[in-house]
N, C-alpha and C positions, 0 to 999 in steps of 0.2 A: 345295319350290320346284324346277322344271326348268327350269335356265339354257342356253341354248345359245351357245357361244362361234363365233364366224366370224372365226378367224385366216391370215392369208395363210401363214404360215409355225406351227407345232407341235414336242413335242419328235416325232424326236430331234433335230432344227436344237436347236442348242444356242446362245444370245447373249442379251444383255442383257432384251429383251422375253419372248423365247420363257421365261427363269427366271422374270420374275415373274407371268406368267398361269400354268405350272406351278403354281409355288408356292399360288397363290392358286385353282386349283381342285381341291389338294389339300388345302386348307383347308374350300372350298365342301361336299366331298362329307364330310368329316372332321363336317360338321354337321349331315348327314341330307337335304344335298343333292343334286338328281341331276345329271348335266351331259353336255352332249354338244357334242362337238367339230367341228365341220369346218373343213377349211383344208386346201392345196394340197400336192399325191403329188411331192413336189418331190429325189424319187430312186427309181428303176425298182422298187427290190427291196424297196421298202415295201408292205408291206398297205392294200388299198384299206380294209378295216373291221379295227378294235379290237375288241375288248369287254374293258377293261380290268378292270373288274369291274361289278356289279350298279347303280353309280354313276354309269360313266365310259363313255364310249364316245367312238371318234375314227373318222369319216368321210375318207378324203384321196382330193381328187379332182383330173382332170388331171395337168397334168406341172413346174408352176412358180407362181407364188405371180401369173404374169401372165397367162395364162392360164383361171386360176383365177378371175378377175372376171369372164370374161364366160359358162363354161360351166355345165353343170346346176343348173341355175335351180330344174328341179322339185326335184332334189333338196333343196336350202336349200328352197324352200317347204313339203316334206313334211316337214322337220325342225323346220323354225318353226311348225309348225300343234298342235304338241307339246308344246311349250316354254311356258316362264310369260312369259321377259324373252329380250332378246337381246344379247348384250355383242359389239362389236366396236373395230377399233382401225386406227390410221390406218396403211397408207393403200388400198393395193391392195380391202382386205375392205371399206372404207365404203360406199362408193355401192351396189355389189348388198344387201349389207347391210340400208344402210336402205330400199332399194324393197322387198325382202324382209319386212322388219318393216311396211310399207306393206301392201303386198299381203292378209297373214295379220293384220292387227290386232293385231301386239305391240309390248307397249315394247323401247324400245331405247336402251342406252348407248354411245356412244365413248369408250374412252383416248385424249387425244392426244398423242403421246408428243412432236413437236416441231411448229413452225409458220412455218416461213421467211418468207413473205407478202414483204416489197419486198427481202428479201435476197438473194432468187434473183438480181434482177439482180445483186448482188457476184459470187455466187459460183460462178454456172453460166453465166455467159456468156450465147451464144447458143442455151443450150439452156434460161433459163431462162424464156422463154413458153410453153413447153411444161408444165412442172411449175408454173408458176402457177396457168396455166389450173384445170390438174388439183385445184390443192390448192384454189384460191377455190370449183370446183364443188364439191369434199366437204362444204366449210361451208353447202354451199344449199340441200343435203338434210336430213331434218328427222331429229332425233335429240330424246330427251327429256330428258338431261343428256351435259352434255359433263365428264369426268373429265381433269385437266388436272394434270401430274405437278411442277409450282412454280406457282408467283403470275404468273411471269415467262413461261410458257406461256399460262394463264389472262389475261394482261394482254394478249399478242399477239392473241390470239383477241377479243379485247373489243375492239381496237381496229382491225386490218385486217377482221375477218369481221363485225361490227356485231350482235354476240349477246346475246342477253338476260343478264342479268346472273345469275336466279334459274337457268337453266340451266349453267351454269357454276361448278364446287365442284373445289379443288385438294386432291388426294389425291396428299401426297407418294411417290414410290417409296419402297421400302423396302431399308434393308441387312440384311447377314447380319453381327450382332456374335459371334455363337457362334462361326463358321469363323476371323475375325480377332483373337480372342483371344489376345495376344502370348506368353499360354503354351503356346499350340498348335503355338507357331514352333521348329521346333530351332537352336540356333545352330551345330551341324555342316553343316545346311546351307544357311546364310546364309555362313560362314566358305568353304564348296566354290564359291562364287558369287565371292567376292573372292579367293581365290586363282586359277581358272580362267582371270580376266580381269587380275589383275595391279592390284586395287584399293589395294593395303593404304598409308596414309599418300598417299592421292590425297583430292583434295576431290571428293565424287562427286553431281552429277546426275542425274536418269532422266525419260525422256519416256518413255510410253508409248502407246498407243490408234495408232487409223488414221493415216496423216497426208496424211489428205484435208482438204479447200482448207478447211475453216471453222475446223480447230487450228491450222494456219499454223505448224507445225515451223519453218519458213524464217528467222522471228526470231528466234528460240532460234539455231538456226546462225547467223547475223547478228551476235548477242550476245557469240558465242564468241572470238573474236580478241581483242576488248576483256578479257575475262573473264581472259583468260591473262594477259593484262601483268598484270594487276594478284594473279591467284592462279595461279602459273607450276604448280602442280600441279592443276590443275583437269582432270577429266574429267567426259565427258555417254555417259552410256549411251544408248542408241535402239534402244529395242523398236517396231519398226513392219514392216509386209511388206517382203519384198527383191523385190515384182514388178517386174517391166518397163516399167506404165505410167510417163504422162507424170509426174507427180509426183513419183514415184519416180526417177525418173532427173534431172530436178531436182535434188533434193537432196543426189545424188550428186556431180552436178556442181558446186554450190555448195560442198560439203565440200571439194574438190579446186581449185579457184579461191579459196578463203580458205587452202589450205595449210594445214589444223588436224585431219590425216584421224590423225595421233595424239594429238590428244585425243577422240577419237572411238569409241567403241566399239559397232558396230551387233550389235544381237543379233537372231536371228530370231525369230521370234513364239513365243511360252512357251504354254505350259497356263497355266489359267485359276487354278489352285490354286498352280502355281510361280510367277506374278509376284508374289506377295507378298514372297516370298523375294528377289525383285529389288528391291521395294521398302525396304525393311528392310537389305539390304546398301548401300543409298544413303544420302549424306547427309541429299538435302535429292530431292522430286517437283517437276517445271514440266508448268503445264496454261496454255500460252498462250491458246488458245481464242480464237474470234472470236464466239461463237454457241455456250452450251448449254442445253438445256430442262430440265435435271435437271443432268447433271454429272456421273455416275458416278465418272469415273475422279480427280475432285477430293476428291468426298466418302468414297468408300471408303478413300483416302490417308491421309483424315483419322480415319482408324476404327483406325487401325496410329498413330495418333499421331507421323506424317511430318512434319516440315515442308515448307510449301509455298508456290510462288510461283504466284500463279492472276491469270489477266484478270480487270479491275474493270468486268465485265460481265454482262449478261443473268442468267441462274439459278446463276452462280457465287457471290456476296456472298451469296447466300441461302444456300447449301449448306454450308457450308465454318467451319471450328472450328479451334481451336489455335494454331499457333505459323504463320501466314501474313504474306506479301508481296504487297499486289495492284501488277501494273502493268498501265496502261494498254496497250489495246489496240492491237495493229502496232506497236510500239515495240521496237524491238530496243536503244536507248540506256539505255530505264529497265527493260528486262531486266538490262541488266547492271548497272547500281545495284543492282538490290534484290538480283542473286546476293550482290555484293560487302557490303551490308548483313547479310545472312546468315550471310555469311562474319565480319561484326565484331558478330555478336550483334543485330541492331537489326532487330527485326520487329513485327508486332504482336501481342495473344494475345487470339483471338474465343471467347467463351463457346462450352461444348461443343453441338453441336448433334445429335440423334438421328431417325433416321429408323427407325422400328420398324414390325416386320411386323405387330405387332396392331393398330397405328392404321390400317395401310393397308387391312386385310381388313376390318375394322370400319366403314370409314367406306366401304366398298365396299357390301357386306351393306345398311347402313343407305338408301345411294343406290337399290339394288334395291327394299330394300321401301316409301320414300319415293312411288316412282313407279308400282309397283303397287298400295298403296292409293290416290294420287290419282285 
């Protein structure tokens, strides 16, 4: 079988997406698959062609992952006239994508990895007609299954974009349990992490990820004031960017208007491999979330056997195992309950839950040959 993938971004972009199509086309060719790549030259000094091996080959064309939607058309036609199936994914690669698969008579898959539909208004303001627009035309192009990474993706889609049902089949993401294996962890340096920062006999929280407008950090900080009266040694680590924009500077200033910049410990952004180390030197992980399609940074938490306070929303109750706290969402009040609960032992304990890389490639595999023998 010769897949051709149409990724707006490839390695070496290295983030949450770009590892699981990795992954997963190191699988494909691991099967006596062939695959070929295109997706967008989105830094000068990269090679416009790969030839990774006999397998694999990566196309990068243009200069950004936006640009990359509207140029060399022949090219994706010459590549799809090749190919058995076409896998693509939301959002930039869809639409050329599927006219593409149009064009050439091949099948074609989308990942959808999230689906905003009436949230935009929440949470982009006046810019969100624009990105609606965008994301309602993606759904209006025809695709032969939609791959949808929770139930709670898969249910958005069913009900803002009005899809067939047989086309729509949830193939959960996948973890990596090998790399989170608690013996993998040195405790020298988890112990260099609490000494660095002055943890040791503090009660300690850790937010992590963006904290762009749909994690809502701001209740967490909210929560904080309360939090200390009642556990005078209370700290919150915050791994999030120190840029400049508006958000950022927000929260800054919130920290500095609540007077709590020493219970506060901002950390700059870590390698992908040393946050675990940050997690593991924590007490307890908070993923307030307003809005997740999968959840990474709740379920991988949960893979280190953290305890965690997660939103009683969207694709988090689905994710999420162990020793948890849900509070309701925007509530910086019952944030602070359930820290304080934590703190007196009182949480709940959700059956372990796994997300494995052979279910994901397997029922991937299975979705391809499904639609090429129908």
């Amino acid at each position: 079988m010769k897949i051709l993938f149409i990724l707006e971004l490839f390695q070496p972009h290295i983030w949450w997406v770009e590892i699981l199509f990795d992954n997963l086309i190191k699988w494909l060719i691991s099967k006596w698959n062939s695959v070929t790549v295109l997706t967008s030259k989105f830094k000068k000094d990269l090679p416009s062609y790969e030839k990774i091996s006999d397998k694999l080959e990566i196309y990068r064309v243009w200069h950004n992952r936006y640009d990359f939607m509207f140029y060399c058309i022949s090219k994706w036609i010459k590549l799809a006239k090749k190919c058995d199936i076409i896998h693509t994914t939301t959002y930039n690669a869809a639409i050329p994508a599927s006219i593409i698969s149009k064009i050439t008579n091949k099948k074609i898959v989308i990942t959808v990895h999230e689906i905003f539909g009436k949230l935009r208004y929440r949470f982009l303001w006046w810019k969100w007609f624009f990105f609606k627009l965008y994301e309602s035309l993606i759904f209006k192009f025809n695709f032969d299954k939609f791959i949808c990474v929770s139930n709670y993706t898969k249910n958005s889609l069913r009900i803002y974009c009005w899809l067939e049902d047989n086309k729509l089949i949830t193939v959960y993401n996948w973890l990596d349990y090998d790399n989170r294996n608690l013996d993998n962890f040195k405790q020298e340096d988890i112990e260099k992490i609490i000494k660095k920062y002055n943890l040791k006999d503090n009660y300690i929280w850790l937010f992590f990820w963006r904290s762009w407008i749909s994690k809502w950090l701001k209740y967490f900080i909210q929560a904080i004031p309360d939090i200390i009266k009642k556990i005078p040694k209370f700290k919150a680590i915050l791994i999030v960017s120190e840029s400049s924009n508006n958000k950022a500077d927000y929260e800054r200033k919130l920290i500095n208007k609540l007077n709590i910049k020493n219970n506060i410990i901002r950390v700059p952004w870590v390698k992908y491999k040393e946050l675990w180390n940050y997690i593991l030197a924590s007490d307890f992980v908070i993923v307030p979330s307003l809005v997740e399609w999968f959840g990474f940074s709740a379920a991988e938490t949960c893979t280190l056997n953290k305890n965690l306070i997660v939103s009683n929303i969207a694709s988090l109750p689905e994710v999420v195992s162990g020793k948890i706290n849900f509070v309701e969402p925007a509530n910086s009040e019952d944030i602070s309950n359930k820290v304080v609960n934590f703190y007196n032992n009182k949480y709940q304990i959700i059956q372990k839950k796994e997300f494995l890389w052979s279910s994901n490639v397997n029922q991937t595999l299975d979705i391809y040959k499904e639609i090429l023998w129908k």
